[in-house]
C-alpha positions in Angstrom: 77.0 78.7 4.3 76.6 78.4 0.2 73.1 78.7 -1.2 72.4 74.8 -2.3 72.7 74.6 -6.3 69.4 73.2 -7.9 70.5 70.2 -8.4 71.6 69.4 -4.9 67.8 71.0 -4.1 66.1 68.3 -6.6 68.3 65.4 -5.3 66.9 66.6 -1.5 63.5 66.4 -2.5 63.5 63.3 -4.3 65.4 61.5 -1.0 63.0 62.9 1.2 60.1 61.9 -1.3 60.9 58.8 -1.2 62.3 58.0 2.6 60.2 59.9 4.5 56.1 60.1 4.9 54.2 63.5 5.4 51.2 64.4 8.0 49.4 67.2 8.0 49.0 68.9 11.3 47.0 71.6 12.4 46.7 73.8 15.4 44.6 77.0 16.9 46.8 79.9 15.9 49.4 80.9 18.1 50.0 77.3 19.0 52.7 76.5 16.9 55.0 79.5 18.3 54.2 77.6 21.7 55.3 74.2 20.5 58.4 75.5 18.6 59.4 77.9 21.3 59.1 74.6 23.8 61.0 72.4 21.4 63.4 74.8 21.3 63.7 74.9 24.8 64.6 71.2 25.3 67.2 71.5 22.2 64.9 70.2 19.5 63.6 70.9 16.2 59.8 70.9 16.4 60.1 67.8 13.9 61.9 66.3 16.4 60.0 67.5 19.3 56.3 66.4 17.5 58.1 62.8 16.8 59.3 62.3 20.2 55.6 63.6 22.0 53.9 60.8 19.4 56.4 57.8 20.1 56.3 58.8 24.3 52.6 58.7 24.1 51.7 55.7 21.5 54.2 53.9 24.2 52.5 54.8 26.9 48.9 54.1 25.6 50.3 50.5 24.5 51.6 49.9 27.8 47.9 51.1 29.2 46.3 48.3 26.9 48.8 45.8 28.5 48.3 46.5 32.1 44.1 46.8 31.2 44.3 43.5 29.7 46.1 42.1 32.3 43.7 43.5 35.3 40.9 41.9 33.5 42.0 38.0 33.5 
């Protein structure tokens, strides 16, 4: 694989500037081995793997809310 050329470097980081959002996270050390090695393990990037874990659970805390909502009428 060729060594991208500045340019195509530049162009990268002014796509992903403007396309994508950035969130800090942090861990206890030795944690992120864990969730890479995991993500890994099921075939994803740990980008992919972090995404997935936050869309699975906001899904299932919305779906919590509903059924909560719906006990109480």
């Amino acid at each position: 694989m060729m060594p991208l050329s500045d340019a195509r470097k530049r162009a990268n980081l002014k796509y992903n500037k403007k396309a994508y959002d950035r969130i800090e996270l942090k861990v206890k050390k030795g944690e992120r081995q864990i969730i890479a090695d995991h993500a890994a393990l099921m075939g994803e990037s740990t980008n992919a793997f972090i995404n997935r874990a936050i869309k699975t659970q906001m899904q299932l805390d919305l779906s919590a809310t509903t059924n909560n909502d719906q006990e109480s009428e």
